[in-house]
FIZAZA-431681 format. One record per residue: x, y, z of N, C-alpha, C in turn. Coordinates in nm, 3 decimals. Each point is the difference from the previous one (the first is absolute). Example, Ala and Ser with C-alpha at 12.3 -4.5 7.8 and 13.67 -1.06 7.14 Angstrom:
((1.319,-0.569,0.780),(-0.089,0.119,0.000),(0.090,0.120,0.000))
((-0.035,0.105,-0.072),(0.082,0.119,0.006),(-0.077,0.109,0.073))
// end
This chain:
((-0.325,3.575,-0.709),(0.091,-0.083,0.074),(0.035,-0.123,-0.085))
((0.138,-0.061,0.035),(0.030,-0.098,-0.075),(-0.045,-0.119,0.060))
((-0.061,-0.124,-0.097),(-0.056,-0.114,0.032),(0.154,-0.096,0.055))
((-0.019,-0.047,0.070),(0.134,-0.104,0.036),(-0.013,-0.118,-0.136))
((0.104,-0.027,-0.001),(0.054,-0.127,-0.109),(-0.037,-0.154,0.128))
((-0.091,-0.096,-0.078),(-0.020,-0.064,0.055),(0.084,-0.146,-0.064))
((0.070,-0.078,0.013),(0.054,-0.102,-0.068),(-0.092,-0.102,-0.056))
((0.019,-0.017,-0.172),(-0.123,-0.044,-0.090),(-0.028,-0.131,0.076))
((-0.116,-0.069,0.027),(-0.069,-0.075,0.053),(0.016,-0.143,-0.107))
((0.058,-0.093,0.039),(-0.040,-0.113,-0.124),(-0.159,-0.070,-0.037))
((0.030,0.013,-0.100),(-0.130,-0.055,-0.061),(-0.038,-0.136,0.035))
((-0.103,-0.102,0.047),(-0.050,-0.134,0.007),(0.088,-0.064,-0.068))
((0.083,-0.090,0.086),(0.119,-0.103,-0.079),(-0.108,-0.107,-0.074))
((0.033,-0.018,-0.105),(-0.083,-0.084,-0.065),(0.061,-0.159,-0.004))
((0.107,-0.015,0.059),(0.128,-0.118,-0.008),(0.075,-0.027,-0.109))
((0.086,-0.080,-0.043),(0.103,-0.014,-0.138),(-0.043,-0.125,0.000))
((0.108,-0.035,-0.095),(-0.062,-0.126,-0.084),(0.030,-0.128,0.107))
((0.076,0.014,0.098),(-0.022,-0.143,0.093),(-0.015,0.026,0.111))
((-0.095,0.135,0.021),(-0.062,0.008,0.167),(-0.128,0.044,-0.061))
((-0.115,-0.028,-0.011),(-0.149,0.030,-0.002),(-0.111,0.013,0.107))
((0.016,0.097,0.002),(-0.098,0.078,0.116),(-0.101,-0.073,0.035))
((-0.063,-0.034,0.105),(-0.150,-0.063,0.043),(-0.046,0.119,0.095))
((0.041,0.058,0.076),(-0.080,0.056,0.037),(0.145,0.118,0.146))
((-0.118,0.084,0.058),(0.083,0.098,0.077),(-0.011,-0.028,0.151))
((0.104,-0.028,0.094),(-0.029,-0.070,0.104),(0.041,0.119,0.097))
((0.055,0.110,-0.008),(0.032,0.081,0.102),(0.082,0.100,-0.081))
((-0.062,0.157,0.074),(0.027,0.099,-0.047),(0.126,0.111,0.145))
((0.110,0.013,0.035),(0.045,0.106,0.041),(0.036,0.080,-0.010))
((0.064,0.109,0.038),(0.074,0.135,-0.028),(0.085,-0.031,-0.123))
((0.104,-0.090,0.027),(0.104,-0.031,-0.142),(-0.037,-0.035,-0.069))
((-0.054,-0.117,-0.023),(-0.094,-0.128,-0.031),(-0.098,-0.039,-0.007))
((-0.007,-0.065,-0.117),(-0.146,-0.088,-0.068),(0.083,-0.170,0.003))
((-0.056,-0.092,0.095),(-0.003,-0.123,-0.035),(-0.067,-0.098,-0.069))
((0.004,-0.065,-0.102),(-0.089,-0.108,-0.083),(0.056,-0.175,0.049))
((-0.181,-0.021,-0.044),(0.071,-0.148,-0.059),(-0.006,0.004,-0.135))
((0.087,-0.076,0.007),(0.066,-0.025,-0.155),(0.019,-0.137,-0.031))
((-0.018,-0.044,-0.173),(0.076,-0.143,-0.042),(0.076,0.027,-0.007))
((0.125,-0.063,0.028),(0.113,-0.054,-0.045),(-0.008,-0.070,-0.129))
((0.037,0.035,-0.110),(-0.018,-0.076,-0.118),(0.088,-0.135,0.014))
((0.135,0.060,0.011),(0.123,-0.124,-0.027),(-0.046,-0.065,0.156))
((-0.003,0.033,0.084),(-0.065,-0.150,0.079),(-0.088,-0.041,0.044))
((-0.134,0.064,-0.041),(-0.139,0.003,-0.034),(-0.066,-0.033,0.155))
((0.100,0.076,0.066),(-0.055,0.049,0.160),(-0.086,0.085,-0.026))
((-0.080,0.038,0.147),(-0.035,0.119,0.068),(0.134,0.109,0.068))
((0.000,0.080,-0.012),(0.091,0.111,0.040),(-0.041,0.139,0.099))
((0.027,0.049,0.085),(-0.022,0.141,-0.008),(0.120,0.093,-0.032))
((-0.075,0.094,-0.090),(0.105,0.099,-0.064),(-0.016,0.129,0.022))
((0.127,0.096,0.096),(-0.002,0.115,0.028),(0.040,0.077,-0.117))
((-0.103,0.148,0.001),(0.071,0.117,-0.130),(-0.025,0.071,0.083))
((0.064,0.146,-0.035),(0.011,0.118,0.076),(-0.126,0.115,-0.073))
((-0.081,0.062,0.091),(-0.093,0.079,-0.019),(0.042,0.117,-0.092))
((0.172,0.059,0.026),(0.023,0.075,-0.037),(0.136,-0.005,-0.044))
((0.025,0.107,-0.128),(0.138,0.005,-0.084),(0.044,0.095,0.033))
((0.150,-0.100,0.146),(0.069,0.114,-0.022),(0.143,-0.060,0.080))
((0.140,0.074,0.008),(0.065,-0.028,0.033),(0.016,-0.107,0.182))
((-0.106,0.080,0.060),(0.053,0.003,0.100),(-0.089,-0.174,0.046))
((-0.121,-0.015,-0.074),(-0.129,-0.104,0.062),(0.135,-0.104,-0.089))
((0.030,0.032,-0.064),(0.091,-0.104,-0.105),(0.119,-0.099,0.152))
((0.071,0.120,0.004),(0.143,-0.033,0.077),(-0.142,-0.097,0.106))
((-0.099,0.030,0.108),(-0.095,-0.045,0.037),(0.028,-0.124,0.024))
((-0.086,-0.032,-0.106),(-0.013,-0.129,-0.046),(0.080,-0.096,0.003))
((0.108,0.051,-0.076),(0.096,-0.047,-0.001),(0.077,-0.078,0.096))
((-0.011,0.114,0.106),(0.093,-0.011,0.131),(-0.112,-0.134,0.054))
((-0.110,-0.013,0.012),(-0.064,-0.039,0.034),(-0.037,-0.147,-0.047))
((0.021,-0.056,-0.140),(0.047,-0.104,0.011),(0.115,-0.076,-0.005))
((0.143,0.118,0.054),(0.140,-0.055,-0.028),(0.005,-0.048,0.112))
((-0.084,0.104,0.156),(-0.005,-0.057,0.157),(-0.053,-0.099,0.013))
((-0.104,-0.064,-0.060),(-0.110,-0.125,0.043),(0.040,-0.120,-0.073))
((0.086,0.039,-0.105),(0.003,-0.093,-0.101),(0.095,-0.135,0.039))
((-0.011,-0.105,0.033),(0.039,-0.111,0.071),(-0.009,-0.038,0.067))
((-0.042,0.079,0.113),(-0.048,0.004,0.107),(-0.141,-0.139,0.010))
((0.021,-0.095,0.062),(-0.120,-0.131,0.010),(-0.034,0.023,0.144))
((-0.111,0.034,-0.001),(-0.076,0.027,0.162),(-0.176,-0.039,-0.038))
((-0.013,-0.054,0.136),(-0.154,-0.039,-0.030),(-0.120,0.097,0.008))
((0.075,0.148,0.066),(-0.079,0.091,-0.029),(0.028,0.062,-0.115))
((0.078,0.042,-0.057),(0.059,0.073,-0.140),(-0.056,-0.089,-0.130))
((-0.046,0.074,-0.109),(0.003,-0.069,-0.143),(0.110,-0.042,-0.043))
((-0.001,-0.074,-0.061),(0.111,-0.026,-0.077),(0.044,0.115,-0.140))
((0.065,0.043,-0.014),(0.013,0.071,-0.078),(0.102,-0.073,-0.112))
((-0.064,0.063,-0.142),(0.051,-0.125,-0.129),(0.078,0.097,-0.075))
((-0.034,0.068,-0.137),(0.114,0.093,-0.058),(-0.046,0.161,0.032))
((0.091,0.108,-0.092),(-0.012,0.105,-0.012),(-0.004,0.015,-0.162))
((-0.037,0.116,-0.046),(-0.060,0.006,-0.106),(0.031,0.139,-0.055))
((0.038,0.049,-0.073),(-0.075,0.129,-0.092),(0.041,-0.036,-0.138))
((-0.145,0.043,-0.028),(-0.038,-0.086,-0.143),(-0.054,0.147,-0.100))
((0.027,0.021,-0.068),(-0.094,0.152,-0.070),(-0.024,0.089,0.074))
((0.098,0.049,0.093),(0.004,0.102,0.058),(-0.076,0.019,0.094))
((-0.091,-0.133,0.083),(-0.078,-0.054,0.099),(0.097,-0.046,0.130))
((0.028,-0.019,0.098),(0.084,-0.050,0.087),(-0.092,-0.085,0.073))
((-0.012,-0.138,0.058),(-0.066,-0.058,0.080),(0.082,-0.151,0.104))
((-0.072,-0.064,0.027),(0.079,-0.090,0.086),(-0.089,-0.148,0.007))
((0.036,-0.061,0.010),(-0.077,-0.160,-0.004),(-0.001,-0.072,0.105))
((-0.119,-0.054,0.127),(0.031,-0.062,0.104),(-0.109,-0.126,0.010))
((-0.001,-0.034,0.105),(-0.065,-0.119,0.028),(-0.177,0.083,0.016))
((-0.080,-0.036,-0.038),(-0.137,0.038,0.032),(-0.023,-0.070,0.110))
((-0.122,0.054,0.069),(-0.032,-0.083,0.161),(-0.118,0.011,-0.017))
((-0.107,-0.110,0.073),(-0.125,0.056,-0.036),(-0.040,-0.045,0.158))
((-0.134,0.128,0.025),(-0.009,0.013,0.094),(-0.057,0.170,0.068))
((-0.021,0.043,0.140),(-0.048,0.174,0.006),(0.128,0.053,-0.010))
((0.006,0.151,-0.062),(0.072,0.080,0.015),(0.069,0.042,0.175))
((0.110,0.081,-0.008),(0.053,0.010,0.112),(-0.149,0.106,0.107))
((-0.055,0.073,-0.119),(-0.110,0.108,0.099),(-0.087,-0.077,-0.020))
((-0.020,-0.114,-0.012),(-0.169,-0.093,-0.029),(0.050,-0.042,0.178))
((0.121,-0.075,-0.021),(0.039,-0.082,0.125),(-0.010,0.136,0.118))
((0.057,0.058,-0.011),(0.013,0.049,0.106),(-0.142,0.088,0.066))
((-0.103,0.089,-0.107),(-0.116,0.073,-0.014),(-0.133,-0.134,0.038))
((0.028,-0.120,-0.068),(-0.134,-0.079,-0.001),(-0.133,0.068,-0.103))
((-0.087,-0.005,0.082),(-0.095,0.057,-0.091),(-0.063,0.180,0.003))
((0.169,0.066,0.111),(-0.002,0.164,-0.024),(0.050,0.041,-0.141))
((0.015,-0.069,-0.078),(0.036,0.045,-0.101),(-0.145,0.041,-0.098))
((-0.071,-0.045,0.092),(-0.129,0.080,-0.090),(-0.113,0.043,0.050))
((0.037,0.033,0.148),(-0.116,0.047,0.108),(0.037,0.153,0.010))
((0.080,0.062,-0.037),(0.066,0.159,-0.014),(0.094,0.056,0.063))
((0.052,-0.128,0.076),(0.123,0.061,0.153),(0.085,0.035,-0.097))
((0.078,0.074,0.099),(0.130,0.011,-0.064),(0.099,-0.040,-0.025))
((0.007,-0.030,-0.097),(0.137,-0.093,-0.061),(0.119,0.031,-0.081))
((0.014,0.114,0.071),(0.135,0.108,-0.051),(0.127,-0.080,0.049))
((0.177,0.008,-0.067),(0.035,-0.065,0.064),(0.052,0.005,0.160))
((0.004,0.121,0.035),(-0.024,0.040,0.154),(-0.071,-0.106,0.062))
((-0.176,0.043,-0.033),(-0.058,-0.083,0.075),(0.070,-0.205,-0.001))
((0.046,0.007,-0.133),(-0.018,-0.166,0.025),(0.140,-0.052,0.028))
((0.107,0.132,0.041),(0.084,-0.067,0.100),(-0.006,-0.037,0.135))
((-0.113,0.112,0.023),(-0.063,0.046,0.167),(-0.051,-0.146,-0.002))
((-0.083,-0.054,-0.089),(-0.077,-0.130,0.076),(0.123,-0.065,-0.062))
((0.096,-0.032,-0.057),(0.080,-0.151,-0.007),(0.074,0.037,0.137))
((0.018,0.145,0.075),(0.082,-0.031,0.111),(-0.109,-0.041,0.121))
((-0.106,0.067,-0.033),(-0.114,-0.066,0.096),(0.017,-0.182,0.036))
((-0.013,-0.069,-0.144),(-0.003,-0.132,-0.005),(0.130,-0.063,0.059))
((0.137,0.071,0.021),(0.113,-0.056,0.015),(0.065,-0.103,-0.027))
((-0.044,-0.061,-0.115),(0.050,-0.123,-0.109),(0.112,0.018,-0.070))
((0.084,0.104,0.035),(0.159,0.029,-0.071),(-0.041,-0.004,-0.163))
((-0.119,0.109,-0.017),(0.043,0.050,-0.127),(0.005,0.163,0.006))
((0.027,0.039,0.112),(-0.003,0.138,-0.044),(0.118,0.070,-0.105))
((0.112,-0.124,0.002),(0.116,0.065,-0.055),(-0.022,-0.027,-0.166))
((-0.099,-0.075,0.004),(-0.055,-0.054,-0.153),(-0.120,0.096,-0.054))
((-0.009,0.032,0.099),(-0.177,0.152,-0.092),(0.108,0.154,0.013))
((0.075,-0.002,0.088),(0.024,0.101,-0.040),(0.133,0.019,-0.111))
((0.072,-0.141,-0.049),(0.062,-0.022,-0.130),(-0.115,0.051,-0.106))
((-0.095,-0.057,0.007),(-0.092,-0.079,-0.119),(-0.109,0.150,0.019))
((-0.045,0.044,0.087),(-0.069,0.128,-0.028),(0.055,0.150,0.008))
((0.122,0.026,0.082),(0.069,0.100,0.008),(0.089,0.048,-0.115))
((0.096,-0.164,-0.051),(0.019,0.093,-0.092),(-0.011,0.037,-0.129))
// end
């Protein structure tokens, strides 16, 4: 039987010469987020790359910071440039520090064994009824 063609996986962004990696702050389906230096303005940054090379995570991305991009809301990042640099595509936003969206919402199930599929952790944000369900199931659905 034939093996399916899987789309080549990118390798650990190592950063370019004026974004330098510190470390990996969140991993999803599309996406790997970092913080990053900013060389030229010797910020903190977080910087999105795509897990995988290929047409379609590309357009993605893309679409994804052409929608957010200006957009000033006190829940939203700020989002800064777009990028493809050596055949890498990524995106530049405001870093936040602070729990993740499943830290906030899980507490300390994130390491007692429940389930934390994203099913389950729309079921409890609609449990909680704090008007984010339309935000987990953006952010985990798709």
């Amino acid at each position: 039987m034939r093996e399916m063609m899987r789309p080549p996986t990118m390798a650990a962004f190592s950063g370019t010469r004026r974004f330098r990696i510190l470390e990996t702050l969140g991993k999803g389906g599309m996406g790997i987020v970092y913080r990053a230096r900013d060389e030229e303005t010797q910020r903190d940054i977080a910087l999105k790359t795509l897990r995988r090379v290929n047409p379609e995570d590309l357009r993605r991305l893309k679409d994804e910071f052409r929608l957010l991009a200006g957009i000033l809301h006190p829940n939203l990042v700020e989002l800064h440039e777009l990028f493809v640099e050596d055949g890498v595509a990524f995106f530049t936003m405001e870093v936040i520090e602070g729990a993740s969206f499943l830290e906030h919402v899980w507490g300390d199930g994130l390491s007692d064994g429940q389930d934390t599929s994203p099913a389950a952790t729309v079921r409890r944000v609609e449990a909680d009824d704090e008007g984010l369900v339309a935000f987990a199931v953006h952010v985990l659905l798709a």
